[in-house]
N, C-alpha and C positions, 0 to 999 in steps of 0.2 A: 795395313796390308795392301801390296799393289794388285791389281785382281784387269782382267779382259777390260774395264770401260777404261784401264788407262792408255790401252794401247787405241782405241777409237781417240782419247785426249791430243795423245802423241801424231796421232793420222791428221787431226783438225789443225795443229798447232803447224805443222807439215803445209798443208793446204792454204793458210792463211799468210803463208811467206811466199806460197807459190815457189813450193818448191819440188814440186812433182813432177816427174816427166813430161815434156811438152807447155812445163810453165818458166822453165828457166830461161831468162834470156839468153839469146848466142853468146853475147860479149862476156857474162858473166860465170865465174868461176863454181863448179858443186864442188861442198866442201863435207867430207866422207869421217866416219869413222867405223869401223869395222874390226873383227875380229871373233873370237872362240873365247867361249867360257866354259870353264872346268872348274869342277868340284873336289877338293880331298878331306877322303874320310877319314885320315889319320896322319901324325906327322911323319910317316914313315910309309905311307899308302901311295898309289901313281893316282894324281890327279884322272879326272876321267869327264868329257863333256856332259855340260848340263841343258836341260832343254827347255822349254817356258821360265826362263831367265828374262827379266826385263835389264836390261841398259841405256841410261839416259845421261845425257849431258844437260848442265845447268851450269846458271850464270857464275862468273868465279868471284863475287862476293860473299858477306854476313848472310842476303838473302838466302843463296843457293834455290832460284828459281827454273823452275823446269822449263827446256829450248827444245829438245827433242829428246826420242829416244826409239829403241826396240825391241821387242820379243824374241829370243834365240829360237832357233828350228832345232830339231830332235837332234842332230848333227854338233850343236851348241854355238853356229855360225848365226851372226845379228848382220847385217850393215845400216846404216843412217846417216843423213844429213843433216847438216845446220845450220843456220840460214847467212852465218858472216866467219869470216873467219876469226883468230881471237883463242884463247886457253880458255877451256871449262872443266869444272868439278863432274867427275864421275859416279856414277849411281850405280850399283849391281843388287840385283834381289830377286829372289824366288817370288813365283805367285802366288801359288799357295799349294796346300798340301804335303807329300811326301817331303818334298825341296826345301820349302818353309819353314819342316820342322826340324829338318837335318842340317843346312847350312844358316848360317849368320850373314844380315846382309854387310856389306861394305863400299865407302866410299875409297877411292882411285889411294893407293899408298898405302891398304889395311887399315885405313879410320874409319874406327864406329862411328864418326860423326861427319857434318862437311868441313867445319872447322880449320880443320890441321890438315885436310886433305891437297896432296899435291895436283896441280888443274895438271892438264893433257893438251895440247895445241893443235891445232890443221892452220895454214897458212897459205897464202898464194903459192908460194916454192913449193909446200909439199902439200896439197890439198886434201890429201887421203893418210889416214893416219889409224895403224892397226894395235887395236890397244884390246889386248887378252888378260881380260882377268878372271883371278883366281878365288873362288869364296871356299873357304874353313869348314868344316864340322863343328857344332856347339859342341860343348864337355860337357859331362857330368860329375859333381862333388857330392856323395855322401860319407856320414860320419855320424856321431853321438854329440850332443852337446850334453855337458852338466854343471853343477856350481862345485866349488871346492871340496864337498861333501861327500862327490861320487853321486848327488841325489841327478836324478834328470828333469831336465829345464822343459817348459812346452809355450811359457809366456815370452817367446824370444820369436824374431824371425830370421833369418836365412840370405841372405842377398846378395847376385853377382849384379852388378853395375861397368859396362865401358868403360873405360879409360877417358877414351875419347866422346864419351856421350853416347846415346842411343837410349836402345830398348833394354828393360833392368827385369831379371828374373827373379819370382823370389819364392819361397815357402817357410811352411814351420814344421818343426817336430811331433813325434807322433807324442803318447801317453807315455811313452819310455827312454825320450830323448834322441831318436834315432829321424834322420834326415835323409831325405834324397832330394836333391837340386838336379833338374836338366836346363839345358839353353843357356850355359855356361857361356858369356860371350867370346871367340877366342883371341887370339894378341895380348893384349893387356887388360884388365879387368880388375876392378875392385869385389871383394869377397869379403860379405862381413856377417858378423851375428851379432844384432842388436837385441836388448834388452825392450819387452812390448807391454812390459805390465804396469807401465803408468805410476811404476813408482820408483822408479829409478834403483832398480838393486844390483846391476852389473855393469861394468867396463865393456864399451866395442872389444870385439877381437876380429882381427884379419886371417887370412891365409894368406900366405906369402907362396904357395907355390907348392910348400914341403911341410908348412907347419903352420897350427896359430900363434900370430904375433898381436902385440899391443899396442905397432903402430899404425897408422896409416897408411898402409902401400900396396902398389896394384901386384896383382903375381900377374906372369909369362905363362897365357892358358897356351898349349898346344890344339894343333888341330884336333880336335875328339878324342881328348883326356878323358879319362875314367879313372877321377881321385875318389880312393877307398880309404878307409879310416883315417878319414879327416877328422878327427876328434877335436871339440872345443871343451876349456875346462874354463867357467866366466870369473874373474874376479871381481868380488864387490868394490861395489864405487862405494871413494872417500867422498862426503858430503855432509854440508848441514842439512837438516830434516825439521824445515820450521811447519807450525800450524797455527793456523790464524783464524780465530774466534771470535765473536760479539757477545756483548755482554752475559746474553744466554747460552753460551757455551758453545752456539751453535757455528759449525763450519762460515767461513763468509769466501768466496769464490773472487776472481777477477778482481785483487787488491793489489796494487803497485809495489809493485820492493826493490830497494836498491843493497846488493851485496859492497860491503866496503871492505877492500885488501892492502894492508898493511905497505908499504915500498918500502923496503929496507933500504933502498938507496937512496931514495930522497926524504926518507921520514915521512912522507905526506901517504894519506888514506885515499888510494885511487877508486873510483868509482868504474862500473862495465862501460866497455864499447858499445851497445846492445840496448833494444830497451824500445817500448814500455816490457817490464818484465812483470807478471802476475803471476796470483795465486794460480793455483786449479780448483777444479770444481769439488774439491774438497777440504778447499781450504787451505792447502799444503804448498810448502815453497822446496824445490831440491836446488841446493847450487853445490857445487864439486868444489871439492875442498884438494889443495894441496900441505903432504904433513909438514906440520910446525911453521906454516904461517897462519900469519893473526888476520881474524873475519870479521866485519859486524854485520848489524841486519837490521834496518830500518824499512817499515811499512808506510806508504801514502795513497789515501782512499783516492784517486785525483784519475784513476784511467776508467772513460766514459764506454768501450767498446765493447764491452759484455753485456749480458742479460741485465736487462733494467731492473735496479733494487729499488726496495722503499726506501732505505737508509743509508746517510754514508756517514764515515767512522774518523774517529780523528786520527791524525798520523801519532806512529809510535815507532821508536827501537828498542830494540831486545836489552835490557831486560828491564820494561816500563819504565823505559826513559824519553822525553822530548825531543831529544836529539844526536846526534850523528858522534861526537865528541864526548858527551857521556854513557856512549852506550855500551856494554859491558862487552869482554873481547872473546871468540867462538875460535880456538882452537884443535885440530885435529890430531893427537897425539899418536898413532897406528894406522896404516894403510885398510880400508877396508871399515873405517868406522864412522858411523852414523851419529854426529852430534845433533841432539835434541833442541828445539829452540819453541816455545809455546810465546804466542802474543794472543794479548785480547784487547781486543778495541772498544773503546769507548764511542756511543754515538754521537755524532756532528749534528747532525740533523735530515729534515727529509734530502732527498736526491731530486736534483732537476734536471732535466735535460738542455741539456748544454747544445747553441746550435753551432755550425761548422764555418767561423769567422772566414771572410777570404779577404785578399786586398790584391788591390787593382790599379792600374797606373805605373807612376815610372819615378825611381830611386835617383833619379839623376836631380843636380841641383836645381830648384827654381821650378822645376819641374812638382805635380802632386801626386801624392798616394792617399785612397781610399780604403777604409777594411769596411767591409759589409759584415757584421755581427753575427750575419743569422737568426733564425727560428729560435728563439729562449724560450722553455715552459716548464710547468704550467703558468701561463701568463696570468699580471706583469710580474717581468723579472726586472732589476734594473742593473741597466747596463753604464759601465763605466769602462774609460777607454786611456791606455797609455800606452805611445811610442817610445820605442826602446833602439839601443843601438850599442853592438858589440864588435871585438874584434877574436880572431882566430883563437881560441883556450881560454878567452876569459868571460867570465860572470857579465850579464847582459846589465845594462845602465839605464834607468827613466832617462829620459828626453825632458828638459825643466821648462814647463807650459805645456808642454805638446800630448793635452787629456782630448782633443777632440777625434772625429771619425776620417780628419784627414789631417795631414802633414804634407810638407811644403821643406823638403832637405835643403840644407845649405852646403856652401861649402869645408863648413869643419866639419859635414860627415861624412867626407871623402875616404875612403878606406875603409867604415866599417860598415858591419850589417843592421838592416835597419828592420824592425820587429814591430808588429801590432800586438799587443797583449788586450783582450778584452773580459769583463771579470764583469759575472751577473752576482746576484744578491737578492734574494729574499727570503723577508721571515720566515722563520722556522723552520727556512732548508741549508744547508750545506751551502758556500759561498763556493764556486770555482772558476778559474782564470784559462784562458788559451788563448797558446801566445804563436803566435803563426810567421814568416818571414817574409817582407815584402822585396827582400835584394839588397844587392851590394852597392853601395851608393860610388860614381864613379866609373863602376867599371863597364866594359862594355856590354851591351844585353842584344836581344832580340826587336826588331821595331815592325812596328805596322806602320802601313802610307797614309794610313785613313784613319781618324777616330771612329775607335768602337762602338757600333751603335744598333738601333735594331729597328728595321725596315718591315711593312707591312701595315694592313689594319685589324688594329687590335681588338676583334669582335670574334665570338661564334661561328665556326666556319672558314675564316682564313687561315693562313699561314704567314707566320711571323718569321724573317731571313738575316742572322746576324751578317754585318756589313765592318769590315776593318781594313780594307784594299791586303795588298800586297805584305808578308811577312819576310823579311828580310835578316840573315841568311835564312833560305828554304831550313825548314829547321828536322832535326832528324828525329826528332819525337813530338808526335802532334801534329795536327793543331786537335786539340780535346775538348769538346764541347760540352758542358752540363749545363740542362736545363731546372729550375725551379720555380715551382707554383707555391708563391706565399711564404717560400722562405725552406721550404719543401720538396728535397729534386724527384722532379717527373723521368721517370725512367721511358717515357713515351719515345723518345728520343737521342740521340747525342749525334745529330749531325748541322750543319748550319741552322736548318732549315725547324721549326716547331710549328704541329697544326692545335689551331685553338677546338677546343668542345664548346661545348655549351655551358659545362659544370665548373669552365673555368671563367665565367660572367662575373665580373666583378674582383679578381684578383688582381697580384702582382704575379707577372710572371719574368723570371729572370733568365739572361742566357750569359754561361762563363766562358770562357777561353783559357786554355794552359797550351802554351810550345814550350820545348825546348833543345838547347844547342850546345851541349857543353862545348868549350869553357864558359863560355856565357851565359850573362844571365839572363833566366827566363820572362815570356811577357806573359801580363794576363791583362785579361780586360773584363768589363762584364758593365751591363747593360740593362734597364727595366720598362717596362711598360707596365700599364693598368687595361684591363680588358676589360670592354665596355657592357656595362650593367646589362642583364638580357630584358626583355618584356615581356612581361606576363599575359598572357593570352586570358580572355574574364569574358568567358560567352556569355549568356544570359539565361538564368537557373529557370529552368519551368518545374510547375508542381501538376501531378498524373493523378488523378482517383476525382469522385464524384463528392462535392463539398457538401455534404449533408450528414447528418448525426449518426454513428455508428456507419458512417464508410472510412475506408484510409486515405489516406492522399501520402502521397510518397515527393520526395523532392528530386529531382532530377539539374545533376548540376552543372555536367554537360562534361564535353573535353579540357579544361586546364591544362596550360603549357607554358615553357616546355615542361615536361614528369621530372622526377615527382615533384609534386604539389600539394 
């Protein structure tokens, strides 16, 4: 919400261009924007001036950063200047209150968003440029939501969404199915009622404007609509309904599954675009069935991102099978029906915590790549290491010798992608592998001037300053810095720069780097030190009390440092 300190923002940003009265140079041009802002409360209402309306111009990229802007007077007259000339994206919005709650904001061309918005110019030829815009009335949509039954829904919510992006409204129904939505966005807007009850028992429905539909599409909100018996009727979703057990019967949460759907065109069992997919924390799998195609359902204990278990489970397919090609075939015969699918797992063994491999260096030929493992526990795990290299849709390949922690591309791996896979192992736990991408070997990527490295002294007290010169191209995401103590990222920081403690005496402390540039591929680099053992401070213990039979004597042992000790 824009509120009074932004108009002090807009005064500061003003003054620091010097472009205030008696700051502008002679020779140099003021470049204006101006105009009246009006409100309508209905699509058939006369617009009418609005007043503590902010209008701002901003830069006409992805950014849409703010250059100036100003406050409308009761009259709904602004003016402002900018400090160059040039096309900028348009900003209109209430402060707050009354205005706030009645109008919708908008950028220049009716976009909720900056996006799609059409910029607005001042120029040397014409330096002043009178641009009036108009802000909408929000709608309101109520109606009844129910299921097929006539019964009323309350596990569902309610929701208009922009078209263009913005601020999204939403609510649910009461205990009788009955709904009222205000701040309806108006122009184009998405409207839907989803299903909230975590078990998946209804299909989205939209409003299209005049009714609920089943597809996807915005409705045409008018200025300050007031849709009355919007009625939603939900149909049940077609889907499998698996549940995933251990031995004991009991639920197992965060298990991997991959849905397999039949291609009647090509014969072959495609697997999701999507993915790690898991359980939920009941064990349960929902995936949306289309009728009278063939499904299967294979589980793998293999995704590490949920709550830490004791145990992890062997993989299975439906129906207690090993594999993907025997697994029995899950058909949806009726729209609206829920086929059953029960797995139970068998234990693998204990669960380790697996750490977060990275690799570092450069895919080009002659050139090396590094994968740093990570933190494996409970320690020791043993670590074993193979490079991999694939190309676009197919199945990844060992590299033949290439077990070690670096590689060293040639030129027959020009064209494909080149993979660290690292695979811990110990008794009596679960064995698991992650396989991470170190680039496409060949093509062109992102460079630093300087090897990666890290500057400073590495004791108690300093500050340690990663050092990699110059990134070339300036890259459009990044540069990302993580830091790790021991194999363990310190959230202390993520900018070049890490200050050492005390408590970090005696570790490794490491610093990464990630840029990136599509189309190119990305650098990383990363770097370690050991930081120097602390000393123990060892004053000299005195003993307090009278050394004679039946007195105490107490030990006193002074300050030790640094704490604890």
């Amino acid at each position: 919400m824009w509120a009074r300190p932004w108009a002090v923002l807009a005064a500061v940003v003003l003054v620091a261009a010097g472009l205030f009265a008696g700051a502008v140079p002679a020779s140099a041009a003021t470049y204006t924007f101006k105009g009246v802002v009006k409100g309508k409360l209905s699509a058939t209402a006369t617009a009418t001036p609005l007043g503590d309306v902010w209008v701002g111009a901003y830069t006409n990229n992805s950014a849409a950063s703010s250059v100036a802007g100003a406050w409308t007077a009761a009259d709904g007259s602004y003016s402002f200047t900018v400090p160059a000339a040039g096309s900028y994206k348009m900003w209109t919005t209430c402060s707050s209150g009354p205005c706030s709650a009645t109008y919708a904001s908008e950028w220049n061309n009716n976009e909720s968003g900056s996006y799609n918005s059409t910029p607005v110019a001042v120029t040397d030829a014409a330096p002043t440029t009178t641009f009036n815009p108009q802000l909408e009335a929000y709608g309101t949509i109520s109606g009844r939501i129910t299921n097929q039954a006539g019964q009323p829904l309350t596990a569902v919510s309610v929701e208009a969404s922009p078209a263009g992006g913005g601020q999204v409204s939403s609510t649910k129904p009461d205990a009788n199915g009955y709904y009222t939505l205000g701040k309806v966005p108006p122009n184009k807007a998405y409207i839907s009622v989803r299903d909230e009850s975590g078990q998946r028992l209804y299909l989205e429905k939209y409003w299209n404007g005049t009714a609920a539909v089943d597809t996807y599409t915005p409705a045409t909100v008018p200025a300050g609509v007031k849709w009355t018996n919007a009625n939603f009727v939900m149909s049940n979703e077609t889907l499998i309904e698996a549940t995933v057990t251990g031995p004991d019967g009991a639920p197992i949460a965060d298990v991997g599954y991959v849905p397999w759907v039949y291609n009647d065109a090509t014969g072959a069992w495609d697997g999701p675009q999507m993915g790690p997919l898991t359980s939920d924390a009941n064990g349960k799998i929902y995936w949306r069935m289309t009728v009278g195609k063939k499904y299967k359902l294979c589980v793998s204990d293999t995704v590490y991102g949920g709550a830490p278990r004791e145990y992890r489970y062997k993989p299975e397919c439906y129906n207690n099978v090993a594999t993907m090609e025997a697994a029995s075939i899950l058909t949806a015969t009726s729209a609206g029906q829920r086929v059953p699918a029960a797995i139970q797992l068998e234990r693998d063994g204990l669960s380790m915590a697996p750490g977060r491999p990275y690799v570092y260096g450069s895919a080009q030929a002659g050139q090396t790549l590094t994968v740093d493992p990570g933190a494996w526990g409970p320690a020791p795990v043993d670590l074993a290491h193979q490079w991999q290299r694939s190309k676009e849709g197919a199945q990844l390949q060992d590299i033949a010798g290439a077990t070690a922690t670096t590689y060293v591309p040639t030129a027959a791996d020009a064209g494909y992608d080149i993979w660290a896979k690292v695979t811990g192992t110990k008794a009596g736990y679960s064995s698991y592998s992650e396989t991470v991408h170190a680039g496409a070997s060949g093509a062109e990527a992102v460079t630093a001037s300087a090897p990666f490295t890290i500057s400073g002294t590495p004791s108690a007290g300093n500050t340690l300053t990663v050092n990699h010169g110059t990134l070339s191209p300036v890259p459009d995401f990044g540069p990302y810095y993580d830091w790790f103590v021991n194999g363990v990222q310190d959230y202390r920081s993520n900018q070049r720069t890490f200050l050492l403690q005390t408590s970090d005496a005696g570790k490794k402390v490491t610093a990464r780097l990630s840029v990136y540039d599509w189309p190119l591929q990305p650098y990383h680099g990363q770097a370690s030190v050991t930081v120097a053992a602390g000393t123990l401070s060892a004053p000299v213990p005195t003993v307090s009390g009278t050394a004679k039979v039946g007195s105490v004597l107490t030990a006193v042992p002074g300050p030790w440092g640094p704490a604890p000790v």
